[in-house]
DSSP file (Angstrom, degrees, kcal/mol; ACC not computed):
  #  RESIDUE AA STRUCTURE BP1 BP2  ACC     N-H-->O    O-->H-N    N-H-->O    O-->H-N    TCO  KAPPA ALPHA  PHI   PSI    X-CA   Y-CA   Z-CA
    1    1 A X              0   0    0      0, 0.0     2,-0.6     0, 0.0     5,-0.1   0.000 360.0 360.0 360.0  93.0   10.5  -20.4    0.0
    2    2 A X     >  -     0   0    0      1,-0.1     4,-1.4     3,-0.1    35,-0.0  -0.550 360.0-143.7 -93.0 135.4   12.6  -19.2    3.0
    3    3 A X  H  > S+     0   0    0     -2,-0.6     4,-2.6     1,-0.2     5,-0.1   0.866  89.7  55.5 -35.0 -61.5   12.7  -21.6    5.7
    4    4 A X  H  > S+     0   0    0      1,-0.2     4,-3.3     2,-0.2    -1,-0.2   0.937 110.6  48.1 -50.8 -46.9   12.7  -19.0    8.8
    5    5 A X  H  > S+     0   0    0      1,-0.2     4,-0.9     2,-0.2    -1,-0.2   0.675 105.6  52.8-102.6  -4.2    9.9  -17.6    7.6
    6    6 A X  H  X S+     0   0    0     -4,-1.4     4,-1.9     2,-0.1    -1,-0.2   0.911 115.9  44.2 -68.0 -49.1    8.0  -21.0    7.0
    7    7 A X  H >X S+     0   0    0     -4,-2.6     4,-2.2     1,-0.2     3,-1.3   0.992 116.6  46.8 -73.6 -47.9    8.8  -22.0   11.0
    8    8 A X  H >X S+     0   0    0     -4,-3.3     4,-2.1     1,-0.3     3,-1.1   0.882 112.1  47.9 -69.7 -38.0    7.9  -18.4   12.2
    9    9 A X  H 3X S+     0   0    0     -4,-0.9     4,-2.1     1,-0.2    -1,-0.3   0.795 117.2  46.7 -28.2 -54.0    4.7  -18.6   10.0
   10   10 A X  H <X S+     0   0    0     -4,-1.9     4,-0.6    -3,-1.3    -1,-0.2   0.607 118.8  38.4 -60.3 -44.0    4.2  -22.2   11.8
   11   11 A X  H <X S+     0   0    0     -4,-2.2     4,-2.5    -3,-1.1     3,-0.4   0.916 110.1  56.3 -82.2 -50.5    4.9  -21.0   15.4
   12   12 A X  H  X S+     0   0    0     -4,-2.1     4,-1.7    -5,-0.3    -2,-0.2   0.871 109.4  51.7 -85.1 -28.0    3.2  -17.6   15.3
   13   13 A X  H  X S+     0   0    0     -4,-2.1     4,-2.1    -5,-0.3    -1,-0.3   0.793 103.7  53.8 -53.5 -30.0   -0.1  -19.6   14.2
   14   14 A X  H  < S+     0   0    0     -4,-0.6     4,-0.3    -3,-0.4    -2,-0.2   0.836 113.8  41.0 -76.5 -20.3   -0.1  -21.9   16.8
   15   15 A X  H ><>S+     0   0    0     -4,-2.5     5,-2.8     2,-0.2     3,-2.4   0.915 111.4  56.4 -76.9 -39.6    0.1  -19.2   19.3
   16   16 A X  H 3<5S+     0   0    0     -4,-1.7     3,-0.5     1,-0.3    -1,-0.2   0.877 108.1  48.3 -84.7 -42.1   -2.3  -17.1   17.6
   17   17 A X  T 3<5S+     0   0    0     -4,-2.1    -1,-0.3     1,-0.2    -2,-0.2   0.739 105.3  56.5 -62.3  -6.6   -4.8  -20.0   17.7
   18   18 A X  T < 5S-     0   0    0     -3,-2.4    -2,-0.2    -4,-0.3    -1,-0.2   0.271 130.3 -99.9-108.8  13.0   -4.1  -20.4   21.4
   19   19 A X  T   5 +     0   0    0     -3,-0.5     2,-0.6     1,-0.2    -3,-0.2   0.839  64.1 158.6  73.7  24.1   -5.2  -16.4   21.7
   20   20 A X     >< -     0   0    0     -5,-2.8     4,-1.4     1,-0.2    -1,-0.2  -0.721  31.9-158.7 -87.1 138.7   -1.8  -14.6   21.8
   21   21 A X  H  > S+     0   0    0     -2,-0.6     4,-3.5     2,-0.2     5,-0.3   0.902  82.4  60.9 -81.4 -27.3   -2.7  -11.5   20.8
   22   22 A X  H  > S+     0   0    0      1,-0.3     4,-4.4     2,-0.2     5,-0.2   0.987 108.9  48.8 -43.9 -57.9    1.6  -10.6   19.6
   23   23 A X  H  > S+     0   0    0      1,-0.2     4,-3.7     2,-0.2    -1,-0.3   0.922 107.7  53.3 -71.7 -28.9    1.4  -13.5   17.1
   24   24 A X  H  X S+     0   0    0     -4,-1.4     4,-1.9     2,-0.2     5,-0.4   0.983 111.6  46.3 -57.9 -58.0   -1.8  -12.1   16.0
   25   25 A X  H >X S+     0   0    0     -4,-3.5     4,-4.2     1,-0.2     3,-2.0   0.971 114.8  46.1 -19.9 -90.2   -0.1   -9.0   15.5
   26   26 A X  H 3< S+     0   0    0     -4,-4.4     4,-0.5    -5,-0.3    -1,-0.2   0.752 105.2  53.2 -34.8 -37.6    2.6  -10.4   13.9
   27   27 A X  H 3X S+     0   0    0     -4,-3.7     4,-2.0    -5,-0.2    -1,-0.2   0.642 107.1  56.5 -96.2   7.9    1.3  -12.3   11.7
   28   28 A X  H <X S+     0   0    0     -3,-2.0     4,-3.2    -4,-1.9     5,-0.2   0.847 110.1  40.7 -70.5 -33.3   -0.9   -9.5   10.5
   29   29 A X  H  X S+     0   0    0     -4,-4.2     4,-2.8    -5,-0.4     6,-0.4   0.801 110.2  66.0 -83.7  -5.5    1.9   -7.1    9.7
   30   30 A X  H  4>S+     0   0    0     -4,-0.5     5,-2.6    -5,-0.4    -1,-0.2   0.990 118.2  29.7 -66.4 -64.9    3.7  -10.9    8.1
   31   31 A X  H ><5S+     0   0    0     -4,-2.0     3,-0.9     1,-0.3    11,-0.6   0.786 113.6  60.3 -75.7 -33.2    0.6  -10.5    5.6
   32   32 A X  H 3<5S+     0   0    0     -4,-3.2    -1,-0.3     1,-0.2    -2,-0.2   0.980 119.5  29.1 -40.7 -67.4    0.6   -6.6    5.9
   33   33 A X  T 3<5S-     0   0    0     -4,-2.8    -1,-0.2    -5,-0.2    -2,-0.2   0.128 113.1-114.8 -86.3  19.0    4.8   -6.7    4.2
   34   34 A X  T < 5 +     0   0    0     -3,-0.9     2,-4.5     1,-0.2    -3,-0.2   0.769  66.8 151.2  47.6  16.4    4.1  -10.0    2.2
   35   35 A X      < +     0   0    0     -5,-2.6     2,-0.2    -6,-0.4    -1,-0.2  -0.071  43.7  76.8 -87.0  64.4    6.5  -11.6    4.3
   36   36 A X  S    S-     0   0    0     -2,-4.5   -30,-0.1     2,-0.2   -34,-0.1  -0.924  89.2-103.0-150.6-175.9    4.6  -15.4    4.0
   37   37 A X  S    S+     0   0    0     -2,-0.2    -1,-0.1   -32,-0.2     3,-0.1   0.907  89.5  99.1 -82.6 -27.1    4.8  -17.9    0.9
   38   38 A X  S    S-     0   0    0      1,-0.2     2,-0.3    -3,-0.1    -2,-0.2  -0.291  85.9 -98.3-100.0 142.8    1.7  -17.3   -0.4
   39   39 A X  S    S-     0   0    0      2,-0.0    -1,-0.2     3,-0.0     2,-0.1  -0.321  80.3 -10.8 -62.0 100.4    1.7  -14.6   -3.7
   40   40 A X  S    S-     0   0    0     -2,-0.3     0, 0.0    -6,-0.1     0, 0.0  -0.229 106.0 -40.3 108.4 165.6    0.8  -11.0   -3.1
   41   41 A X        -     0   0    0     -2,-0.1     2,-0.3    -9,-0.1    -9,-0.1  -0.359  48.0-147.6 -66.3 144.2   -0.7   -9.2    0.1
   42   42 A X     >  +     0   0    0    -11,-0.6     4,-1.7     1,-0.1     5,-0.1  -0.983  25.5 173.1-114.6 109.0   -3.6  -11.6    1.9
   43   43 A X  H  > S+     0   0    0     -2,-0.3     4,-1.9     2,-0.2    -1,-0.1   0.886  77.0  62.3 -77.9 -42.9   -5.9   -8.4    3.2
   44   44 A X  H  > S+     0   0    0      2,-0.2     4,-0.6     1,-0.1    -1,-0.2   0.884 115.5  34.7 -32.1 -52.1   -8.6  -10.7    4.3
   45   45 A X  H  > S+     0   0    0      1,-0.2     4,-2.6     3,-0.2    -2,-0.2   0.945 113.8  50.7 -70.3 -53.3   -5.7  -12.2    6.8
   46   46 A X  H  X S+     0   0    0     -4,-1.7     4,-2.0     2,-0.2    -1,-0.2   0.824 113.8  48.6 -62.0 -41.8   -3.7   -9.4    7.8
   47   47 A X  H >< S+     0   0    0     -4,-1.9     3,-1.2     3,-0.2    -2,-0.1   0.710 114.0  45.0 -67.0-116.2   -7.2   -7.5    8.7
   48   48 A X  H 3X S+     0   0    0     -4,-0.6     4,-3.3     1,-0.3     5,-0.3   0.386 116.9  45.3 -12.9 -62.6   -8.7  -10.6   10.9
   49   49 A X  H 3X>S+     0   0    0     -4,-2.6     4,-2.5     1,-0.2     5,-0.5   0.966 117.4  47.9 -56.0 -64.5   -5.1  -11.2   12.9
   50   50 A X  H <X5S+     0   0    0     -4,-2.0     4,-0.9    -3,-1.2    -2,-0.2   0.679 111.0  48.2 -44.2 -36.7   -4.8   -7.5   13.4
   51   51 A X  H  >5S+     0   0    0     -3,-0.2     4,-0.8     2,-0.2    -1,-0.2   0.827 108.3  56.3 -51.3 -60.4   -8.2   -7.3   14.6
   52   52 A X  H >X5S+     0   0    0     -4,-3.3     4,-1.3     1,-0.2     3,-0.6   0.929 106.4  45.3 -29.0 -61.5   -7.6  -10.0   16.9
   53   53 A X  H 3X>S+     0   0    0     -4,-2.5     5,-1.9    -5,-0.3     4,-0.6   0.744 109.1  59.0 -78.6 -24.8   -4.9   -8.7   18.6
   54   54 A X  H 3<<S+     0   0    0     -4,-0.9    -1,-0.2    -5,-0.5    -3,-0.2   0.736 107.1  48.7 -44.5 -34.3   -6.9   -5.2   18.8
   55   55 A X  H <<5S+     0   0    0     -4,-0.8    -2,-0.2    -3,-0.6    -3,-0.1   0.897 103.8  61.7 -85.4 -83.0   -9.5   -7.2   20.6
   56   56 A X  H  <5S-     0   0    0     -4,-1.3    -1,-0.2    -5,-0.2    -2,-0.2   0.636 122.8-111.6  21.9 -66.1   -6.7   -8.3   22.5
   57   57 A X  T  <5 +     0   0    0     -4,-0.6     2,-1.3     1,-0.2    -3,-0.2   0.188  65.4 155.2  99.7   4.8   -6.1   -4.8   23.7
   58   58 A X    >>< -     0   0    0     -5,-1.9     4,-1.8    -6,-0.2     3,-0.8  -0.409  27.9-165.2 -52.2  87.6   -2.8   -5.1   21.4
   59   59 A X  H 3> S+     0   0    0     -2,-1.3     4,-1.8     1,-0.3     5,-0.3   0.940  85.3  62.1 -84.9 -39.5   -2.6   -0.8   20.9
   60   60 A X  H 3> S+     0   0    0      2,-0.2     4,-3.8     1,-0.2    -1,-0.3   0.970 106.0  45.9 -34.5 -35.3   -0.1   -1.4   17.9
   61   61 A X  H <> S+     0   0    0     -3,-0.8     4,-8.3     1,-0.3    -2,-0.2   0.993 109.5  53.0 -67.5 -35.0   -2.9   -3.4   16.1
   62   62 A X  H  < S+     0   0    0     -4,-1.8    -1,-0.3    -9,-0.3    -2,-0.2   0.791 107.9  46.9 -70.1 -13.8   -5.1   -0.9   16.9
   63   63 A X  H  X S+     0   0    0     -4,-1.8     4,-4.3     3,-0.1    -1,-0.2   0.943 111.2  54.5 -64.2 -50.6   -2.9    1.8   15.3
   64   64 A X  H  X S+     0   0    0     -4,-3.8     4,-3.1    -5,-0.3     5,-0.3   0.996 110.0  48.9 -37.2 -70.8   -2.4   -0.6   12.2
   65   65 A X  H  < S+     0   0    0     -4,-8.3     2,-0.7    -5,-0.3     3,-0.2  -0.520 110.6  48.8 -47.8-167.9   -6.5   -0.8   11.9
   66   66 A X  H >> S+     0   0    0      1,-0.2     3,-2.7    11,-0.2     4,-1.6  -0.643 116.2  42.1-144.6 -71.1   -6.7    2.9   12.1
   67   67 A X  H 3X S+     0   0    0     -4,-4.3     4,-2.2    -2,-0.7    -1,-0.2   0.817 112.7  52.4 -46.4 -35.2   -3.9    3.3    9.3
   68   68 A X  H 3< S+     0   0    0     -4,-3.1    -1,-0.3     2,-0.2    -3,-0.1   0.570 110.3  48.1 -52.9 -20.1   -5.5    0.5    7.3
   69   69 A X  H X4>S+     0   0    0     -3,-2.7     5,-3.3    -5,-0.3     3,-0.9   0.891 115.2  48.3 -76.7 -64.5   -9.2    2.8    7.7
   70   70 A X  H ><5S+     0   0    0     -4,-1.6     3,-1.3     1,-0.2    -2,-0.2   0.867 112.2  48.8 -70.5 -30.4   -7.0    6.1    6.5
   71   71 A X  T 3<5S+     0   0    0     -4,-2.2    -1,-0.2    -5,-0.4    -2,-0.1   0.822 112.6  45.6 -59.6 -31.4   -5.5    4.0    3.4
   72   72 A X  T < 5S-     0   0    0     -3,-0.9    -1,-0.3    -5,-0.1    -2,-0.2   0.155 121.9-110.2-114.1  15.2   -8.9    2.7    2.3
   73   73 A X  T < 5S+     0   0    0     -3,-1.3     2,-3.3     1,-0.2     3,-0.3   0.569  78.0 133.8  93.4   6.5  -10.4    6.5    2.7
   74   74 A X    >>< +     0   0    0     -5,-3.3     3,-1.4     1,-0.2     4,-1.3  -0.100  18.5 157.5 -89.8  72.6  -12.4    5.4    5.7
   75   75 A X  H >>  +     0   0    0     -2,-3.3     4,-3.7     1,-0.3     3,-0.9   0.820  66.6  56.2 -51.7 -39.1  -11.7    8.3    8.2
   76   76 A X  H 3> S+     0   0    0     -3,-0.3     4,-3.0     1,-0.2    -1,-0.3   0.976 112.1  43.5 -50.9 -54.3  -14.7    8.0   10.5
   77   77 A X  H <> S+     0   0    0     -3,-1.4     4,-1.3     1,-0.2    -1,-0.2   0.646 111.1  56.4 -90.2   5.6  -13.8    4.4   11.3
   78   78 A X  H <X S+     0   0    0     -4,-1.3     4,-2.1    -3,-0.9    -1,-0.2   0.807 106.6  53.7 -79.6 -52.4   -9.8    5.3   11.6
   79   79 A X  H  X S+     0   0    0     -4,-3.7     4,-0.9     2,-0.2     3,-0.5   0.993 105.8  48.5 -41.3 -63.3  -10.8    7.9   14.3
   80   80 A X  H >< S+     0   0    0     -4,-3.0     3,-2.1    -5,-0.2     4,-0.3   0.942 113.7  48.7 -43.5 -71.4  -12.5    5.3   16.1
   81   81 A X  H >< S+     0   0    0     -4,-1.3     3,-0.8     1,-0.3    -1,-0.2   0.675 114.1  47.1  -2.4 -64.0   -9.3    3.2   15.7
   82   82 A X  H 3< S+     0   0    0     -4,-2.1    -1,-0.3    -3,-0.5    -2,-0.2   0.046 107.9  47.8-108.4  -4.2   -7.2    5.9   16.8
   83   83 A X  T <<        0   0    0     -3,-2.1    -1,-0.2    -4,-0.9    -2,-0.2  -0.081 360.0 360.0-154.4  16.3   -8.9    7.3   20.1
   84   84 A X    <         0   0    0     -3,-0.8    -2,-0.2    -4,-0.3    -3,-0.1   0.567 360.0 360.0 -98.9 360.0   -9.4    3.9   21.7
């Protein structure tokens, strides 16, 4: 249980509730690498922050979704991803 990564967990949620779209970001690709306590990738999370910050207009997230689409075979809905 590393510490740093407890406070940035801590910080980048309260901003994320308060609609910055970076800490959504972030803390999708946090759930994307495993980098939070909880055991194993949370895909449910990591989707919904990225998606957030997509909404956002965050064009990394939207790159993420669209790689997250080609990983899970969904090519139609990566394009989309990928060409707003």
């Amino acid at each position: 249980n590393d510490p740093i990564a407890l406070g940035t967990m801590e910080y980048l949620t309260k901003a994320a509730k308060l609609g910055d779209a970076e800490s959504h970001y972030q803390l999708g690709m946090m759930y994307a690498n495993r980098l939070h306590l909880s055991a194993g990738k949370d895909k449910k999370k990591e989707r919904y922050h990225l998606e957030e910050a997509a909404i956002a207009g965050h064009a990394e997230a939207r790159l993420q979704l669209g790689i997250v689409e080609v990983e899970n075979k969904r090519m139609d809905r990566a394009v989309k991803h990928f060409i707003i």
